[in-house]
N, CA, C and O atoms as CSV, one atom per row, in Angstrom:
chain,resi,resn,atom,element,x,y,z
A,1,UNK,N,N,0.854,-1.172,0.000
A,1,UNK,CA,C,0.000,0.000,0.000
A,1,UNK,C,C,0.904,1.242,0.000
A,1,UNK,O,O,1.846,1.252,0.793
A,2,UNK,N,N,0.712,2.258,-0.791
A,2,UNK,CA,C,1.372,3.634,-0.974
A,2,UNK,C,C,0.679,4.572,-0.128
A,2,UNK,O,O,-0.531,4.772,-0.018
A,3,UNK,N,N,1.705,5.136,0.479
A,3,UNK,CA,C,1.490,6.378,1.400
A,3,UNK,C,C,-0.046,7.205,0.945
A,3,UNK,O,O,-0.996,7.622,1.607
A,4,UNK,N,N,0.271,7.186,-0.481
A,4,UNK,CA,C,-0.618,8.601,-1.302
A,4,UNK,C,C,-2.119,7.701,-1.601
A,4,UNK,O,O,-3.072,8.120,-2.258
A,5,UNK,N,N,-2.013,6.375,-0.924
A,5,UNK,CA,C,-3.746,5.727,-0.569
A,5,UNK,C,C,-4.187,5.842,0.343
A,5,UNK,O,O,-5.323,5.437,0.594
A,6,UNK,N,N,-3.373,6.488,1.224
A,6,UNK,CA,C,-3.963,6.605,2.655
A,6,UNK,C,C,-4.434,7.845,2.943
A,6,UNK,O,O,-4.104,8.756,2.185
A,7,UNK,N,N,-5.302,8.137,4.097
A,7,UNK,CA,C,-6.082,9.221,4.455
A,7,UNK,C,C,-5.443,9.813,5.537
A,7,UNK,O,O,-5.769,9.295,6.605
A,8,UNK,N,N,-4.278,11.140,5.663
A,8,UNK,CA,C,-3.289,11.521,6.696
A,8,UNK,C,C,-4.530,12.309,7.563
A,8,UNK,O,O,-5.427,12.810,6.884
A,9,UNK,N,N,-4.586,12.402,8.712
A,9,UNK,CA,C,-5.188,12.424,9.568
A,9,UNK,C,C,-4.784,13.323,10.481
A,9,UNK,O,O,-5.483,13.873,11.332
A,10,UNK,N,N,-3.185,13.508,10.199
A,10,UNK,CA,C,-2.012,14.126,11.621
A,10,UNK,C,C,-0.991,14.959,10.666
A,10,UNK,O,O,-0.933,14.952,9.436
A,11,UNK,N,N,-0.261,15.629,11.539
A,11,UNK,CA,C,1.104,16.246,10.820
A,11,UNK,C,C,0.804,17.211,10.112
A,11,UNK,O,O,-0.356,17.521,9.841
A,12,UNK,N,N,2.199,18.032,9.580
A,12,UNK,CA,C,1.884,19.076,8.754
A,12,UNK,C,C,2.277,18.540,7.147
A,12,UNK,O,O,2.851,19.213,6.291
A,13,UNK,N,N,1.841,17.282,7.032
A,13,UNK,CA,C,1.925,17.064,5.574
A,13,UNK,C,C,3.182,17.288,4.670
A,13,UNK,O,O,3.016,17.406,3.456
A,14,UNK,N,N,4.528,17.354,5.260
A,14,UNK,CA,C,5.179,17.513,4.532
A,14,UNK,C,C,6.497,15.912,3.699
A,14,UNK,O,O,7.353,15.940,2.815
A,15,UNK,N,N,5.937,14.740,4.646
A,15,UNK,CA,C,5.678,13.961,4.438
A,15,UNK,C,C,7.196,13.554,4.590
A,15,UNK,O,O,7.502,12.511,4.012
A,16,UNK,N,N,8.382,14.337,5.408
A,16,UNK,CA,C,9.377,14.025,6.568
A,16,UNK,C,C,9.983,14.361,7.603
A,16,UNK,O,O,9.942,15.508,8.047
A,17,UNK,N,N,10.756,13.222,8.237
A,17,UNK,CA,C,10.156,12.921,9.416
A,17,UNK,C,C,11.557,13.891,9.738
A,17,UNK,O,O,11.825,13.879,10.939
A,18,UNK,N,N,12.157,14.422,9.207
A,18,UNK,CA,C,13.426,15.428,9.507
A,18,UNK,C,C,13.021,16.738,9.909
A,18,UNK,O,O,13.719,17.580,10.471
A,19,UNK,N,N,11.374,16.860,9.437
A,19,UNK,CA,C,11.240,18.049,9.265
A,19,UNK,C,C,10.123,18.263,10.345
A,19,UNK,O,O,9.264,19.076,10.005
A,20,UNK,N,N,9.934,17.567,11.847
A,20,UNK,CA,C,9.156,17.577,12.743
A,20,UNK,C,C,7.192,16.992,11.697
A,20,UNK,O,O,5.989,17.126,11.918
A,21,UNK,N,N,7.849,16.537,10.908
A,21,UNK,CA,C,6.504,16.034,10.717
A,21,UNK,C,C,5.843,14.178,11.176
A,21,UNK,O,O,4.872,13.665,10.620
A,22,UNK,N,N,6.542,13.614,12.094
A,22,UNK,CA,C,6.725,12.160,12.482
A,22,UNK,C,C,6.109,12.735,14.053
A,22,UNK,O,O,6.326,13.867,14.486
A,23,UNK,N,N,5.565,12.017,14.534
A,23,UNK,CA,C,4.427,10.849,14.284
A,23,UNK,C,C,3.633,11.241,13.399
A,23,UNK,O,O,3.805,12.385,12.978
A,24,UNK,N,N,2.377,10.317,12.767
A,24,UNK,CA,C,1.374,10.524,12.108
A,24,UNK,C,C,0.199,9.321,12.182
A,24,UNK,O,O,0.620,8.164,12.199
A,25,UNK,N,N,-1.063,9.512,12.222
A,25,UNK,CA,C,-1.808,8.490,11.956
A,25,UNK,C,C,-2.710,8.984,10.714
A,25,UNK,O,O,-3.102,10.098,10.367
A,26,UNK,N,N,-2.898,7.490,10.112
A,26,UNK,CA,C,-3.382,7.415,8.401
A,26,UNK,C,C,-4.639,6.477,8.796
A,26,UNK,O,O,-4.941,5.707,9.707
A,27,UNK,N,N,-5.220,6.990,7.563
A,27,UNK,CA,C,-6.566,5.753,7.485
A,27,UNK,C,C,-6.531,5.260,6.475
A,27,UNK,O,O,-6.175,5.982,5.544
A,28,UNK,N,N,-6.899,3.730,6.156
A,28,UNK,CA,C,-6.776,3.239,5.209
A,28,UNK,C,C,-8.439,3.134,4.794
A,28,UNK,O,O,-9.476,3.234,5.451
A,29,UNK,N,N,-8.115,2.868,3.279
A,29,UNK,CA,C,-9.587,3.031,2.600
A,29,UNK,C,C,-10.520,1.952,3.035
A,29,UNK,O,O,-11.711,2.042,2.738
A,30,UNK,N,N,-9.917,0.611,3.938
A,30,UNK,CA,C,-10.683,-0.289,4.493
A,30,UNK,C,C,-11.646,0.642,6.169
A,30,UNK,O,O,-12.760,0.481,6.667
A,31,UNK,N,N,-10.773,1.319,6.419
A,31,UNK,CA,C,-11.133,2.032,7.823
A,31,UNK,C,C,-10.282,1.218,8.945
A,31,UNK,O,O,-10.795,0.923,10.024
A,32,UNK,N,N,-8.948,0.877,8.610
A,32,UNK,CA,C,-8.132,0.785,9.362
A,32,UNK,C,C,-7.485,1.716,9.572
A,32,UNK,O,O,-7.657,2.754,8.933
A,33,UNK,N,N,-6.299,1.564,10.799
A,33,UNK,CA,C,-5.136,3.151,10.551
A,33,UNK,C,C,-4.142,2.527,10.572
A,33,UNK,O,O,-3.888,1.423,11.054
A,34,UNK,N,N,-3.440,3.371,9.940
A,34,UNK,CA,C,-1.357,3.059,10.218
A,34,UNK,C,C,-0.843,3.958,10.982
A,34,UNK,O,O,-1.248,5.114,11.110
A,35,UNK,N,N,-0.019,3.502,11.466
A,35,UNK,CA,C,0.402,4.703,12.634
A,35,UNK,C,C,2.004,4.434,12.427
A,35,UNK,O,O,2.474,3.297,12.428
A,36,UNK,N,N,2.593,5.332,12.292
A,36,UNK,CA,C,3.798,6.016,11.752
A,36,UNK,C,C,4.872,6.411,13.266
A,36,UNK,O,O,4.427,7.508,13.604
A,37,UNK,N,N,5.522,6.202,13.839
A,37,UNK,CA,C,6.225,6.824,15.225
A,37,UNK,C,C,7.854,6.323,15.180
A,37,UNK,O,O,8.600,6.051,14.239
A,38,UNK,N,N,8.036,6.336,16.621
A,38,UNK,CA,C,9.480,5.803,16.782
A,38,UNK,C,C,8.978,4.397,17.358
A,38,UNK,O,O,7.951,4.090,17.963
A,39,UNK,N,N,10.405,3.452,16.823
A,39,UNK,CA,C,10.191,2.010,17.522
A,39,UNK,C,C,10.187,1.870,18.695
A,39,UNK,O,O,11.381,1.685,18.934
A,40,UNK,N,N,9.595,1.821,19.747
A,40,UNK,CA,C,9.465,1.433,20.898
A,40,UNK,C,C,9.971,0.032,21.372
A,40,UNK,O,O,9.373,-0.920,20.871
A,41,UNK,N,N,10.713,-0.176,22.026
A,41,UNK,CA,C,11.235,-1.242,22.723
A,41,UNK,C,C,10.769,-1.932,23.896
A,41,UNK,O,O,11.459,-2.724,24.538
A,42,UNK,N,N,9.378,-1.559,24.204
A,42,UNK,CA,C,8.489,-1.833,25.237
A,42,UNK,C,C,8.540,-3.406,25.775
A,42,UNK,O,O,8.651,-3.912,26.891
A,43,UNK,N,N,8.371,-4.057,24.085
A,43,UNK,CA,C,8.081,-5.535,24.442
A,43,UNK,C,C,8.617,-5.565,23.180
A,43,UNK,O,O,8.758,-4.543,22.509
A,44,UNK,N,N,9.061,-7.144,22.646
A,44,UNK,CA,C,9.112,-7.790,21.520
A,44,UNK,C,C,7.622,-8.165,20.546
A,44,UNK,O,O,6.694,-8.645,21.198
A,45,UNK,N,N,7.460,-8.018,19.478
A,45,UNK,CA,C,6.224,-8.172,18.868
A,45,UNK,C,C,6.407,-9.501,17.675
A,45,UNK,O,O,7.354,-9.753,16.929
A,46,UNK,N,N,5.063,-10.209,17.863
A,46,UNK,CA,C,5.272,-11.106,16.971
A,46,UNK,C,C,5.460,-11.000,15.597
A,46,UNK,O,O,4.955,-10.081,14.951
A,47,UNK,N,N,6.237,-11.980,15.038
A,47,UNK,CA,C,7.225,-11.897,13.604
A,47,UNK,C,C,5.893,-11.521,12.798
A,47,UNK,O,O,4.870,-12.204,12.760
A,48,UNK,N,N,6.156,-10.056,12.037
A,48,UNK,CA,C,5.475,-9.669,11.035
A,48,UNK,C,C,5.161,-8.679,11.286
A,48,UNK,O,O,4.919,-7.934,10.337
A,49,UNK,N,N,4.976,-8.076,12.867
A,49,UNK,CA,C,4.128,-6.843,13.843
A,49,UNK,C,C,5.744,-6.216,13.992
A,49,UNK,O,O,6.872,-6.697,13.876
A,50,UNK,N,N,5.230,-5.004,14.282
A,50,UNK,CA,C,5.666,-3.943,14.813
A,50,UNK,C,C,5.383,-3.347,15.511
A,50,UNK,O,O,4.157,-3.448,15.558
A,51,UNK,N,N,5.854,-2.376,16.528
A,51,UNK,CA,C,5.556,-2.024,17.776
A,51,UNK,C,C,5.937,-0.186,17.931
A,51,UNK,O,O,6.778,0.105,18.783
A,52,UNK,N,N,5.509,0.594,17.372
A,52,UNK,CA,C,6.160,2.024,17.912
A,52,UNK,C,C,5.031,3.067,18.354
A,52,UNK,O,O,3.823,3.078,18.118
A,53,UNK,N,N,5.724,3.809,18.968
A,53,UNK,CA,C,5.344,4.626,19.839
A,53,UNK,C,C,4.975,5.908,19.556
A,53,UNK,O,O,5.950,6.578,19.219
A,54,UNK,N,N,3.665,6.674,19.564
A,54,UNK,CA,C,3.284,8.150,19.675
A,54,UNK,C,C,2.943,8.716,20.972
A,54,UNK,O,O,2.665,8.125,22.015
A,55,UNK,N,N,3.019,10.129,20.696
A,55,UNK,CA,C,2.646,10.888,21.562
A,55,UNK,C,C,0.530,11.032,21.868
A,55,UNK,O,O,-0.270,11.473,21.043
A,56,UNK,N,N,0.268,10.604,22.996
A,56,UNK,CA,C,-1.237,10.848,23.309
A,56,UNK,C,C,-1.375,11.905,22.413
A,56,UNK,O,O,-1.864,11.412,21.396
A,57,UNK,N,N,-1.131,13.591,22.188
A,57,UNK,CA,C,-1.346,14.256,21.018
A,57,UNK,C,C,-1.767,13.890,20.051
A,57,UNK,O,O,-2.929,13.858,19.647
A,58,UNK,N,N,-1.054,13.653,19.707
A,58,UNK,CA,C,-0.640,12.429,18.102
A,58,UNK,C,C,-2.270,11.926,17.227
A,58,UNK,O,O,-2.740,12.138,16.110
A,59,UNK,N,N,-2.795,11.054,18.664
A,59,UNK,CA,C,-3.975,10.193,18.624
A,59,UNK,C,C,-5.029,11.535,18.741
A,59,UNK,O,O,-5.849,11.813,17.865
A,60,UNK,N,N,-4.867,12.188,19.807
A,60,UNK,CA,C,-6.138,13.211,19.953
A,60,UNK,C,C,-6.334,14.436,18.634
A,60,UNK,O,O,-7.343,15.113,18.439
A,61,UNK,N,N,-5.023,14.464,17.824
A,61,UNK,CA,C,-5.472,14.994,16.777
A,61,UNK,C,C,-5.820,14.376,15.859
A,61,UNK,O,O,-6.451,14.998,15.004
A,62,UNK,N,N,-5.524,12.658,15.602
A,62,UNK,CA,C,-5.895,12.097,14.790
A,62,UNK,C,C,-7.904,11.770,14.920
A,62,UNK,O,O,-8.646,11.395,14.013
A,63,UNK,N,N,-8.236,12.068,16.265
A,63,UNK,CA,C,-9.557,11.884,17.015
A,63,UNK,C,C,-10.522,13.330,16.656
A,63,UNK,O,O,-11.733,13.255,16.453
A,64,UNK,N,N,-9.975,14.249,16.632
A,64,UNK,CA,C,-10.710,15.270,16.000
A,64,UNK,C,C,-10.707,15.021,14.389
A,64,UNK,O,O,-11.784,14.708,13.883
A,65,UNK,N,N,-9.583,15.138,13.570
A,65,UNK,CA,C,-9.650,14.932,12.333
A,65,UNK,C,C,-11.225,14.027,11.309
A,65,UNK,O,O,-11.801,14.233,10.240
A,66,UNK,N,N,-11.376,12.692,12.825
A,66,UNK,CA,C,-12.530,11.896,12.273
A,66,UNK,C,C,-13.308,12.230,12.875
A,66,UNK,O,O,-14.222,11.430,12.674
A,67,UNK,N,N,-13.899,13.578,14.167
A,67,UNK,CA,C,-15.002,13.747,14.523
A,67,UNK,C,C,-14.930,13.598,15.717
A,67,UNK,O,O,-15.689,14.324,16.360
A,68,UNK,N,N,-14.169,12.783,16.397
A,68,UNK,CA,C,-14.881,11.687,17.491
A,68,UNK,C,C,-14.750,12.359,18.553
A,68,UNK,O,O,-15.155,11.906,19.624
């Protein structure tokens, strides 16, 4: 799936992460999300998963963006 199918939700769109635009949450056209952060080392995740980390922000702007 390409970035430019997804529905950005967060960030100032400039689409790097050099440029204070990381974290981000996306929606996918199913009505899933991807969520974009730093790897978190919290726990190990099963082979295929990934595990990283945003800021509560992050989510609460991604939570207005859809209304909620």
């Amino acid at each position: 799936m390409a970035r430019e199918e997804l529905t950005r939700l967060t960030g100032n769109g400039n689409g790097n992460c050099n440029n204070d635009d990381c974290p981000n949450v996306y929606r996918t056209a199913s009505g899933s999300f991807v969520v974009q952060g730093d790897i978190s080392k919290a726990f190990t995740a099963p082979d295929g998963e990934g595990i990283v980390e945003i800021p509560e922000e992050t989510l609460r702007e991604a939570f207005r963006a859809l209304g909620w």
